[in-house]
C-alpha positions in Angstrom: -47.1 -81.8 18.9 -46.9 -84.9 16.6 -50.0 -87.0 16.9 -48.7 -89.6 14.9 -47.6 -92.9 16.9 -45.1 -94.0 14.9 -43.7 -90.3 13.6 -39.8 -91.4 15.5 -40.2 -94.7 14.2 -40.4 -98.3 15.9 -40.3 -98.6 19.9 -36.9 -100.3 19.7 -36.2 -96.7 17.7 -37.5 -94.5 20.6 -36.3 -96.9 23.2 -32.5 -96.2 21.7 -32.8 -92.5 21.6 -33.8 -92.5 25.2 -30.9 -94.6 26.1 -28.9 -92.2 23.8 -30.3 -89.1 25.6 -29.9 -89.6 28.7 -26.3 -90.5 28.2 -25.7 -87.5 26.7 -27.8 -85.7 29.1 -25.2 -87.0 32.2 -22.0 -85.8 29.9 -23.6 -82.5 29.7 -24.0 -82.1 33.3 -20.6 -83.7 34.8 -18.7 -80.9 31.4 -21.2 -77.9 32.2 -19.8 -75.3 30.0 -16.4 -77.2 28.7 -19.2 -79.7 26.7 -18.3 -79.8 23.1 -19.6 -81.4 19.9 -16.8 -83.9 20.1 -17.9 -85.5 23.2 -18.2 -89.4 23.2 -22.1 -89.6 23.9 -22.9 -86.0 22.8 -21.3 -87.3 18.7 -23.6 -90.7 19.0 -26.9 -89.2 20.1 -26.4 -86.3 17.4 -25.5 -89.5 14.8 -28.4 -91.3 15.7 -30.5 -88.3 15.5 -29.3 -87.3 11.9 -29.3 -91.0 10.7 -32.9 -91.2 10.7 -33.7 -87.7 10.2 -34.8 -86.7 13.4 -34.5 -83.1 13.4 -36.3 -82.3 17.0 -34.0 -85.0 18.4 -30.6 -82.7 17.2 -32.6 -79.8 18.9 -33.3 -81.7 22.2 -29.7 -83.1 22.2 -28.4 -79.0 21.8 -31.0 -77.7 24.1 -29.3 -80.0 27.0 -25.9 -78.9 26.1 -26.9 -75.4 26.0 -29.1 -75.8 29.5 -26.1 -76.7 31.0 -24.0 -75.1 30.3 -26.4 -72.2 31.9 -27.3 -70.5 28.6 -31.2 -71.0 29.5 -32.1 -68.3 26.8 -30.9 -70.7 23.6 -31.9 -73.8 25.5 -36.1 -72.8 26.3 -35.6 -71.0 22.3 -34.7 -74.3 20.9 -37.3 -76.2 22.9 -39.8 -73.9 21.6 -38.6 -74.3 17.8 -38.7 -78.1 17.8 -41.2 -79.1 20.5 -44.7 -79.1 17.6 -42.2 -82.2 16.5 -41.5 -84.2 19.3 -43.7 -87.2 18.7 -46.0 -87.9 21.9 -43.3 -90.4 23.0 -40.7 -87.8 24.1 -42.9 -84.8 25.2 -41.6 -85.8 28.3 -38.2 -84.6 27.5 -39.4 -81.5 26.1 -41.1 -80.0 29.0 -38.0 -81.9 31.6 -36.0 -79.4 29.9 -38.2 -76.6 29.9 -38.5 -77.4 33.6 -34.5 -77.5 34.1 -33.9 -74.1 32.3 -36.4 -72.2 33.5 -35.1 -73.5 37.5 -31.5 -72.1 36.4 -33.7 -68.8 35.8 -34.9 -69.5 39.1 -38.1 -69.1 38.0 -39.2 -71.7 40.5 -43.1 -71.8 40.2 -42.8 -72.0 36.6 -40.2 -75.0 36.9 -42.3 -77.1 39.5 -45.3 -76.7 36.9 -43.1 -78.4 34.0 -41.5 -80.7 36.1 -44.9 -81.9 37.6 -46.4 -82.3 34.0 -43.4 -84.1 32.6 -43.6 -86.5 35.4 -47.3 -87.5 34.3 -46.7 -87.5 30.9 -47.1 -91.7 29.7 -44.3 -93.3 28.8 -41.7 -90.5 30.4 -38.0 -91.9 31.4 -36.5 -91.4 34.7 -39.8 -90.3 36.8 -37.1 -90.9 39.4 -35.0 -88.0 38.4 -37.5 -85.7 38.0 -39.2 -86.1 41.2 -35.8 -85.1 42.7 -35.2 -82.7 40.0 -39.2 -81.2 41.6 -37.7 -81.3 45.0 -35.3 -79.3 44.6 -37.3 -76.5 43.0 -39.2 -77.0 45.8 -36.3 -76.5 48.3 -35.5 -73.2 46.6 -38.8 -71.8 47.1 -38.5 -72.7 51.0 -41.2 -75.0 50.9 -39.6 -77.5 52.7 -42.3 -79.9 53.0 -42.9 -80.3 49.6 -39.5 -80.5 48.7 -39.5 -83.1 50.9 -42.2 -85.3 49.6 -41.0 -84.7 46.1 -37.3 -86.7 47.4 -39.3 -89.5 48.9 -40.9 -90.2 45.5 -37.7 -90.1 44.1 -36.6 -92.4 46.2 -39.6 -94.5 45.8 -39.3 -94.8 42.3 -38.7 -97.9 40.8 -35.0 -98.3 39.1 -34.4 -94.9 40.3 -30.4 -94.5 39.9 -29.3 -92.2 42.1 -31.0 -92.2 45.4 -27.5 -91.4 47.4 -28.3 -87.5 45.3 -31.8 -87.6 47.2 -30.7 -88.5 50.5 -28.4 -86.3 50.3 -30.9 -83.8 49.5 -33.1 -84.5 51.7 -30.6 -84.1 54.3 -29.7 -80.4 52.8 -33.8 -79.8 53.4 -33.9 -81.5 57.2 -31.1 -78.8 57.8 -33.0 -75.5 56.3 -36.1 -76.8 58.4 -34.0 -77.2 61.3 -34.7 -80.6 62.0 -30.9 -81.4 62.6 -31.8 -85.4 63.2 -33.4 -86.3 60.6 -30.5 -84.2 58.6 -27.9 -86.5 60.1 -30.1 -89.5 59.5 -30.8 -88.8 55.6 -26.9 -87.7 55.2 -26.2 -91.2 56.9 -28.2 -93.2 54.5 -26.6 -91.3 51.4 -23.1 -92.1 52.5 -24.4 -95.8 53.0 -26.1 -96.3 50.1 -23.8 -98.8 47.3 -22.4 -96.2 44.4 -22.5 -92.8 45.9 -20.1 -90.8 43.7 -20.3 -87.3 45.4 -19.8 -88.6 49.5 -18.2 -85.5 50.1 -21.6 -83.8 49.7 -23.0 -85.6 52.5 -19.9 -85.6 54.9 -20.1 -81.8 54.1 -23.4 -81.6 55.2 -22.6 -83.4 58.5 -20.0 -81.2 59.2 -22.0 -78.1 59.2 -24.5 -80.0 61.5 -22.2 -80.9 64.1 -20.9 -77.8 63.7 -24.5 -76.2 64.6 -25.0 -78.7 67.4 -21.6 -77.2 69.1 -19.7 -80.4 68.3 -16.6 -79.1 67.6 -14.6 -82.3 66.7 -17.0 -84.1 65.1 -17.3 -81.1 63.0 -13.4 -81.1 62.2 -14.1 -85.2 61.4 -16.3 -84.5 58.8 -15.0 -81.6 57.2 -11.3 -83.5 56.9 -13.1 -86.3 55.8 -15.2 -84.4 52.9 -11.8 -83.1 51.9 -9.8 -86.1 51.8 -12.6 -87.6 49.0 -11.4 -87.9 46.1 -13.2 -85.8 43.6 -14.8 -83.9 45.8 -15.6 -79.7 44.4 -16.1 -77.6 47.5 -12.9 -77.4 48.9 -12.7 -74.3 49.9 -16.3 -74.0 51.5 -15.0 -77.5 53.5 -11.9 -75.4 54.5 -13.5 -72.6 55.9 -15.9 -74.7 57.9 -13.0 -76.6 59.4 -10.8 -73.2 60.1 -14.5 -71.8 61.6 -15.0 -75.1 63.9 -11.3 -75.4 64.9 -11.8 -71.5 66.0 -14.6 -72.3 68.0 -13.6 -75.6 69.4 -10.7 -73.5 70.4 -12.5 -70.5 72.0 -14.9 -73.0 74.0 -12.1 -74.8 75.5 -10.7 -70.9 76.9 -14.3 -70.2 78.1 -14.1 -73.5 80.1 -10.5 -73.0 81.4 -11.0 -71.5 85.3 
């Protein structure tokens, strides 16, 4: 590890890269595998990095593309060939990453440890993130509580971004408990928060709980509604819920019949 202050330069420096990151860091995960070296914020992150001769930052930039795209082998290996560079600054990134690859191993225990020491390291961007990032490693092991203390620090954050993700979350975890309220409640409050670009995760989510609950039509409601958002990826899990609630609906109003 660097131990030199200024080894990536002025603050304004690092405080650009992070910007620069990040950015790139959101490309890679909306493009998963069909990121390429010619993407928009993928080309000025890598410029910036070779323009001052930041070799660790190229690595970093390439171990997010390679992360994921789910190639979690080349991603920890490049991580491991340029981390003794990273100044102190951006260690944080370094072991986020770690943290992210080794949860697509599902190597979950492993994951919560990196994500739980980036979060503490000083200076490290988007604690926000990575508290949600920590909850959901959390939600994988089944340890529900956890995972749901992790979201509510996410969502506690300061200038944390994306809280309609950890709502939404948060409802997914209130579900596996099988406290069905508090899953409508938190899928509620991610459809109502301002900017929510994935509402068809959360009117997904209250489909399959009114579904559970024996409400057949609210059921069909949501799963429509999850279908008719634009942009939304899990069509065909939304469409077999609603062809599964429709059944049932159907069958309970035979059962009722005299």
């Amino acid at each position: 590890m660097s131990l030199d202050p200024s080894a990536s330069g002025a603050p304004e420096l690092e405080a650009e890269f992070s910007r620069l990151f990040w950015a790139t860091r959101r490309e890679h995960n909306r493009l998963k595998k069909k990121a390429t070296t010619n993407d928009p914020a993928y080309r000025s992150a890598i410029s910036f990095a070779k323009s001052h001769a930041w070799k660790w930052a190229e690595d970093l930039i390439e171990a997010s593309k390679f992360e994921c795209a789910g190639e979690y082998e080349i991603a920890l290996t490049k991580l491991v060939e340029c981390e003794v560079e990273v100044p102190n600054r951006h260690q944080g990134f370094v072991l986020f990453m770690h943290a992210t690859a080794l949860a697509g191993q599902k190597k979950w225990a492993e994951a919560i440890h990196n994500f739980r020491k980036a979060i503490t390291m000083p200076g490290a961007d988007k604690i926000g993130g990575m508290w949600n990032n920590l909850g959901g490693a959390y939600y994988c092991k089944g340890e529900w509580a956890e995972a749901i203390n992790a979201y509510f620090h996410a969502l506690n954050t300061p200038g944390y971004d994306t809280p309609a993700i950890a709502w939404n979350n948060l409802g997914n975890t209130y579900a596996a408990k099988g406290d069905l309220e508090e899953s409508i409640k938190a899928y509620q409050n991610s459809l109502d928060t301002p900017g929510n670009e994935s509402p068809g995760l959360s009117l997904f989510g209250l489909a399959r709980i009114f579904q559970i609950k024996g409400q057949w039509s609210e059921a069909i409601k949501h799963y429509r509604m999850a279908l008719d958002t634009p942009g939304y990826k899990e069509a065909a899990h939304a469409w077999y819920g609603l062809a599964a609630a429709a059944s049932l609906m159907k069958r309970s109003m035979l059962i009722r019949r005299p």
